[in-house]
C-alpha positions as CSV (number, residue, x, y, z in Angstrom):
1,X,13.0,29.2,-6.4
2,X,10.3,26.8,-4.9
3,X,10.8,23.4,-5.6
4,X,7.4,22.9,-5.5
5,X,4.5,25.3,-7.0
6,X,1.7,27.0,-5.3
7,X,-0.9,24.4,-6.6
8,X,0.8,21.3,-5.5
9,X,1.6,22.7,-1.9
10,X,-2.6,23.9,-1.6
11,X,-3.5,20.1,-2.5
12,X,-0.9,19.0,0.1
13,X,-2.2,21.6,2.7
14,X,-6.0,20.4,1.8
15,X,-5.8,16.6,2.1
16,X,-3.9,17.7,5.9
17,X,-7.0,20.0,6.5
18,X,-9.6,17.1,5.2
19,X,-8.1,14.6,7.2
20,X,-8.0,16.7,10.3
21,X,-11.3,17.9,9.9
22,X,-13.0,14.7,9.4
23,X,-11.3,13.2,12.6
24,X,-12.7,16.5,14.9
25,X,-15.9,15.8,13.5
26,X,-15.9,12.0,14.2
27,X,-14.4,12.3,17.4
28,X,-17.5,15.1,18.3
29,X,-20.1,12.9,17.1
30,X,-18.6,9.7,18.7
31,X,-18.6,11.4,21.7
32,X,-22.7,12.5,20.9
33,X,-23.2,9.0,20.9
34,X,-23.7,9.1,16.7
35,X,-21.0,6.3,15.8
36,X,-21.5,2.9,17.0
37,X,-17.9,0.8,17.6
38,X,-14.9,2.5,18.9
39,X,-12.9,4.9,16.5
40,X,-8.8,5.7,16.7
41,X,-8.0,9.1,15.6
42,X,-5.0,10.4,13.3
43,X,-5.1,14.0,14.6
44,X,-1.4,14.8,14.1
45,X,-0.1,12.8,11.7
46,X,-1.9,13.8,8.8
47,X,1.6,14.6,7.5
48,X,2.5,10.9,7.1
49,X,-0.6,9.6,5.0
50,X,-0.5,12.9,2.9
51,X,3.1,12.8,1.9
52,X,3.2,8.8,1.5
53,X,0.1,8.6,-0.4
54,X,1.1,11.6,-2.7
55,X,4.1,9.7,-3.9
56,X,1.6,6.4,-4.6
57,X,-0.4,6.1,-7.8
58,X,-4.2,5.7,-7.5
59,X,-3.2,1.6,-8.4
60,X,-1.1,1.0,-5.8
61,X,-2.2,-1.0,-2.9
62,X,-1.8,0.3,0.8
63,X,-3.1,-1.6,4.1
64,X,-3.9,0.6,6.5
65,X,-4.1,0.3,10.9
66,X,-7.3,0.6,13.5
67,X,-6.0,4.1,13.2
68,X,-6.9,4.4,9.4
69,X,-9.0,7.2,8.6
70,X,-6.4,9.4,7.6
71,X,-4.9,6.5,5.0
72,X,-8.5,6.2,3.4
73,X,-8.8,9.9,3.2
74,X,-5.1,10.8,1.5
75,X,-5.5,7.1,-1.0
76,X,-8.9,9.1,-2.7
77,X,-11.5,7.3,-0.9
78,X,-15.2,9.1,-1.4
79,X,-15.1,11.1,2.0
80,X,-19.0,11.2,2.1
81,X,-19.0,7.0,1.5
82,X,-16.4,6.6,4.4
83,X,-18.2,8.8,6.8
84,X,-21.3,6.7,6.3
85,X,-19.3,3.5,6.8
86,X,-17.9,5.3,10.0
87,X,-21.6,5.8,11.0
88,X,-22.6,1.8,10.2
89,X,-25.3,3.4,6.9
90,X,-25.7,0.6,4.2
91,X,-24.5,4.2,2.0
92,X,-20.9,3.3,3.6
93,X,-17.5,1.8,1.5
94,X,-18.3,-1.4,3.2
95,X,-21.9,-1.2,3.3
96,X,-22.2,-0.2,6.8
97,X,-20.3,-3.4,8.1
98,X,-16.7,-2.4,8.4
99,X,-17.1,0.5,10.5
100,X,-13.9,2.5,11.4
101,X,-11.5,-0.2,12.2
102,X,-12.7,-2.5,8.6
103,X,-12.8,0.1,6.3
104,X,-11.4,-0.4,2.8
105,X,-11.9,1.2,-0.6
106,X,-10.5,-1.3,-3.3
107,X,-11.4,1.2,-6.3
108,X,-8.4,3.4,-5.0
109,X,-6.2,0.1,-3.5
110,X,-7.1,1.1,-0.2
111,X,-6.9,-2.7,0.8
112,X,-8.4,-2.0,4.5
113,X,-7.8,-0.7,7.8
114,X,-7.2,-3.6,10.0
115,X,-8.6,-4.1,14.0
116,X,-5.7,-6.7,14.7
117,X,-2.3,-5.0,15.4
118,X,0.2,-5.8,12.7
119,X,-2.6,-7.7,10.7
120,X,-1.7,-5.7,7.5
121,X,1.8,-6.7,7.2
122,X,1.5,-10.2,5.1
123,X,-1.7,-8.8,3.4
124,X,0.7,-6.3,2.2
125,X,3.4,-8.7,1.2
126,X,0.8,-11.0,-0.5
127,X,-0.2,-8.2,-2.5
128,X,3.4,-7.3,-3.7
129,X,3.7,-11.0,-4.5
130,X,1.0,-10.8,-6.5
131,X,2.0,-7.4,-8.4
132,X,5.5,-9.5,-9.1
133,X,4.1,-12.7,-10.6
134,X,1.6,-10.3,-12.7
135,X,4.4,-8.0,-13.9
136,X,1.4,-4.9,-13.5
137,X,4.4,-2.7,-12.1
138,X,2.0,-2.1,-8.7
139,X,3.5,-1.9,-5.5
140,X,2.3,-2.1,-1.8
141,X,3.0,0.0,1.0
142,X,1.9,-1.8,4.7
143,X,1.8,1.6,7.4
144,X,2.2,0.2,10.9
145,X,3.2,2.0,14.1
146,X,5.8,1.0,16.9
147,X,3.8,-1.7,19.0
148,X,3.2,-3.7,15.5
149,X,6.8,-3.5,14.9
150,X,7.2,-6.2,17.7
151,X,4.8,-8.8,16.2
152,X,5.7,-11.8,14.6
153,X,3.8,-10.8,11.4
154,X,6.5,-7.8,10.7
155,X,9.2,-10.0,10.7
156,X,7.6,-12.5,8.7
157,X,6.6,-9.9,6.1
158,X,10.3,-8.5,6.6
159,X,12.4,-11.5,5.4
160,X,10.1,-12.7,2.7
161,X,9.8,-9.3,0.9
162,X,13.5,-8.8,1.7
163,X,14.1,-12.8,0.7
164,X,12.1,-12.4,-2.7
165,X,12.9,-8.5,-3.2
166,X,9.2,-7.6,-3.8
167,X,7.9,-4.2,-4.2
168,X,7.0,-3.9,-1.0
169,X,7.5,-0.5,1.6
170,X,7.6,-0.8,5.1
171,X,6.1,2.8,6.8
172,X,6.3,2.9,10.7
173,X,4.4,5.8,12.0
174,X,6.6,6.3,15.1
175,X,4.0,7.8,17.6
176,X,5.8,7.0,20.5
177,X,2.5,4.9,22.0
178,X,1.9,1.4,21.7
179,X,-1.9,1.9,22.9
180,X,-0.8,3.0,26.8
181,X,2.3,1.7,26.3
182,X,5.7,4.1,25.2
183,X,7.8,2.4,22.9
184,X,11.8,2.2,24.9
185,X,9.6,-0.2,27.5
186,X,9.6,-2.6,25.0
187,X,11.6,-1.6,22.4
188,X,15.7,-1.8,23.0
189,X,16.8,0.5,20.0
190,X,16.6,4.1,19.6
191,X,15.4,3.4,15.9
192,X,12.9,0.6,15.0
193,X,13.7,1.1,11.8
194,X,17.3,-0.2,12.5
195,X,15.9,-3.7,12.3
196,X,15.8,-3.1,8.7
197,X,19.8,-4.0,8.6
198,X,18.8,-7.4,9.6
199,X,16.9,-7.9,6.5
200,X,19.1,-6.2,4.0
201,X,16.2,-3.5,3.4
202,X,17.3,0.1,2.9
203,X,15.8,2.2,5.8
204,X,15.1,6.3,6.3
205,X,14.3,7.6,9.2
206,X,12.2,11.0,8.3
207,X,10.1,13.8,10.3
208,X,7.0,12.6,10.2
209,X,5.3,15.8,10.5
210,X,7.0,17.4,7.5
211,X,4.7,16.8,4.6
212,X,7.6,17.9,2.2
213,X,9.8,15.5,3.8
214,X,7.8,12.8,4.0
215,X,6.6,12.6,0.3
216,X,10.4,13.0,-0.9
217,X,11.3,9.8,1.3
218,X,8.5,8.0,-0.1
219,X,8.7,8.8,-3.2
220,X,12.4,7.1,-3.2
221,X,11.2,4.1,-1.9
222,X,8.7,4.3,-4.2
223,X,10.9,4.5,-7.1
224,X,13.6,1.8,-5.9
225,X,10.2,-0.6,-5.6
226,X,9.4,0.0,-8.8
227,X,12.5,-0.3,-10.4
228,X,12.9,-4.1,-9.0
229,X,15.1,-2.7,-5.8
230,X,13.0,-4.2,-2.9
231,X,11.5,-3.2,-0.2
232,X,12.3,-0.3,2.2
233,X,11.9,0.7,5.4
234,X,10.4,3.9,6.1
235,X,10.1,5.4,10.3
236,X,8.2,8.5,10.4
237,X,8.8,10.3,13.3
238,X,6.2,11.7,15.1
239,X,3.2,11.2,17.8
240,X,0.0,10.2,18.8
241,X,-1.8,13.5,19.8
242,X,-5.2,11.9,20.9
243,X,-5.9,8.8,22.8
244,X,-5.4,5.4,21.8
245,X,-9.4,5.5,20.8
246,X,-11.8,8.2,21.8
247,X,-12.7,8.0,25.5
248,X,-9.5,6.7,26.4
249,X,-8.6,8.2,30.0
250,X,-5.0,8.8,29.3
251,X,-4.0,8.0,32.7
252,X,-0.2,7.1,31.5
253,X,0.8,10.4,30.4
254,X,-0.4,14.1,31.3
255,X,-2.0,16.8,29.2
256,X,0.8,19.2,29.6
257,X,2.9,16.8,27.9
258,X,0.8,16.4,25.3
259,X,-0.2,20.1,24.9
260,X,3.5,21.1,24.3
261,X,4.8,18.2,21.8
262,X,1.4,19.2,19.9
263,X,2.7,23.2,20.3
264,X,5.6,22.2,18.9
265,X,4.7,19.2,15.9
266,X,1.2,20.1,14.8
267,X,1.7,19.8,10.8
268,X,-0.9,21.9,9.8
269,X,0.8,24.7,12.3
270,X,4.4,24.2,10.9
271,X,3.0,23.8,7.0
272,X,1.1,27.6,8.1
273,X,4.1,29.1,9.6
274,X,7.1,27.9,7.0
275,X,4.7,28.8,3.9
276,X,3.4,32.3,5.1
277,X,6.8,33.2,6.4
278,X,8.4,32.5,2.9
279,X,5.4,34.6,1.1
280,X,4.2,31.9,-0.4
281,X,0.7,31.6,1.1
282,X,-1.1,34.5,3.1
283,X,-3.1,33.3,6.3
284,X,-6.4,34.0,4.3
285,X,-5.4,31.7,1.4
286,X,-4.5,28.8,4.4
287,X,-7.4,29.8,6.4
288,X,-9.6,29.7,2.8
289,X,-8.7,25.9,1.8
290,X,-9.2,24.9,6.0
291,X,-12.8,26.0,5.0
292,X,-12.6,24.0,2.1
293,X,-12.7,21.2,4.5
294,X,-15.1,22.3,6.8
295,X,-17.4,22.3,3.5
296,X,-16.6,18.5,2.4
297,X,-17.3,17.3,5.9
298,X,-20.1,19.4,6.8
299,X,-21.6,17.1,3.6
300,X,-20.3,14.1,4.9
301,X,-21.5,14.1,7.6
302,X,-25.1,15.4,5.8
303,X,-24.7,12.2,4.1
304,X,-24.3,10.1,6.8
305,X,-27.0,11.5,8.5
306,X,-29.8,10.2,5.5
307,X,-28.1,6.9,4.8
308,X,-30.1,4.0,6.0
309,X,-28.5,0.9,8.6
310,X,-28.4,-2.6,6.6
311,X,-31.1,-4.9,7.4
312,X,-30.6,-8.1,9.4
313,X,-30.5,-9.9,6.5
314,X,-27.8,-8.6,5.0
315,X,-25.4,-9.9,7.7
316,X,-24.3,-12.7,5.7
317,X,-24.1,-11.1,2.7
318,X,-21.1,-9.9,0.6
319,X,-18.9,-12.6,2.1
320,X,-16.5,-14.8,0.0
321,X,-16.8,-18.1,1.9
């Protein structure tokens, strides 16, 4: 018997495809010269912020990375108001002035992607704080990927969600690359996630690029943050597939290495080949909600396209100070 019906592994597989659609389509039209900025894609890991975001309700706050897109898209942000963000259009989430490394969504508690590394983890802890002293039974999850784990701000947020017990979840996408750095260059332990011992925090360590796996493990945490258990430490295994941003020359590592980890760990592929293998899904139904996809971002994208850039004027606009 499946554990989990037909319907609920479709909307698992279509928030994979959206997510890996809309980065194809950004990374084309970054490279067309269409997006001003730089942008970081997620290609690969769509697992991560479809299984962690699935366990979340639409309250819950997440911050998000440089390498956000993906976060944004699984938390229920408008896809046609991020791409216009993405493309600067005043249509955007942010007006056109967060771009891809700023973007936020607060209607779905998508409290922003962030362009300093390991700038989400106290925004993250101040926002379980705050779900604590309101009692609103809210919690915040803070995703971050190996090279934040060595900041400062990590440990910070560490001890005092581990110090005050706040609903709070710590998930490390594991990628492997600190921008063109690999991880065991600066990074002593096989685990980052066994730091969490030296907070008293819970810790899993998880296949990051098992959807199925990935939601169970977050919905745990999620359920010991609610319940008043603390935080938890989540590492997702997995890896960056693309560059650190589009255009990056990838000079520290070689194609062929890429190519085959990709072979072998593409989610999409291993969600296609476990579901069609058990009869659950034929290709046509898989290949069917992939179009799906193709579909919402071919509109996106449309939408983009006939936004309008904010004025001059409006540069100082919409600040709080």
């Amino acid at each position: 018997m499946l554990a989990y019906n037909k319907e609920q592994l479709a909307n698992f597989f279509q928030t994979m495809c959206n997510i890996r659609c809309f980065e194809e389509r950004v990374e084309k039209n970054f490279l067309a010269g269409n997006i001003p900025g730089f942008v970081h894609l997620y290609i690969g890991e769509e697992a991560i912020a479809t299984g962690v975001c699935a366990a979340l309700e639409k309250t819950d706050y997440i911050e998000s990375t440089h390498r956000g897109h993906g976060h944004c898209i699984a938390k229920g942000a408008d896809i046609n108001r991020m791409m216009a963000e993405i493309f600067g259009k005043r249509e955007g989430l942010c007006k056109g002035k967060g771009g891809s490394m700023h973007i936020a969504d607060f209607s779905v508690g998508m409290l922003g992607a962030n362009g300093v590394v390991g700038g989400g983890f106290n925004l993250a802890a101040g926002a379980a704080l705050a779900s604590k002293m309101q009692g609103n039974n809210k919690i915040s999850l803070v995703f971050f990927g190996d090279g934040a784990s060595n900041r400062g701000t990590f440990h910070e947020a560490a001890n005092l969600a581990s110090a005050w017990q706040l609903p709070m979840i710590f998930a490390l996408e594991m990628n492997c690359w600190a921008s063109t750095t690999p991880y065991r260059t600066t990074t002593n332990v096989e685990n980052i996630s066994d730091r969490a011992a030296g907070y008293g925090m819970p810790r899993e360590i998880v296949d990051g690029n098992d959807v199925l796996a990935v939601y169970e493990a977050a919905q745990r945490a999620v359920e010991r943050a609610r319940s008043g258990g603390g935080p938890t430490f989540l590492e997702f295994k997995t890896y960056r597939i693309r560059g650190h941003f589009v255009g990056d020359p990838e000079q520290y590592r070689t194609k062929e290495e890429v190519k085959k980890v990709f072979d072998e760990t593409d989610p999409l592929k291993l969600f296609r080949q476990k579901y069609t293998a058990e009869g659950v899904f034929s290709d046509a139904e898989l290949d069917e909600i992939y179009q799906n996809a193709v579909r919402a971002i071919d509109e996106a994208i449309a939408y983009a396209d006939k936004g309008v850039y904010p004025a001059e004027t409006e540069l100082y606009e919409d600040l709080y100070v």
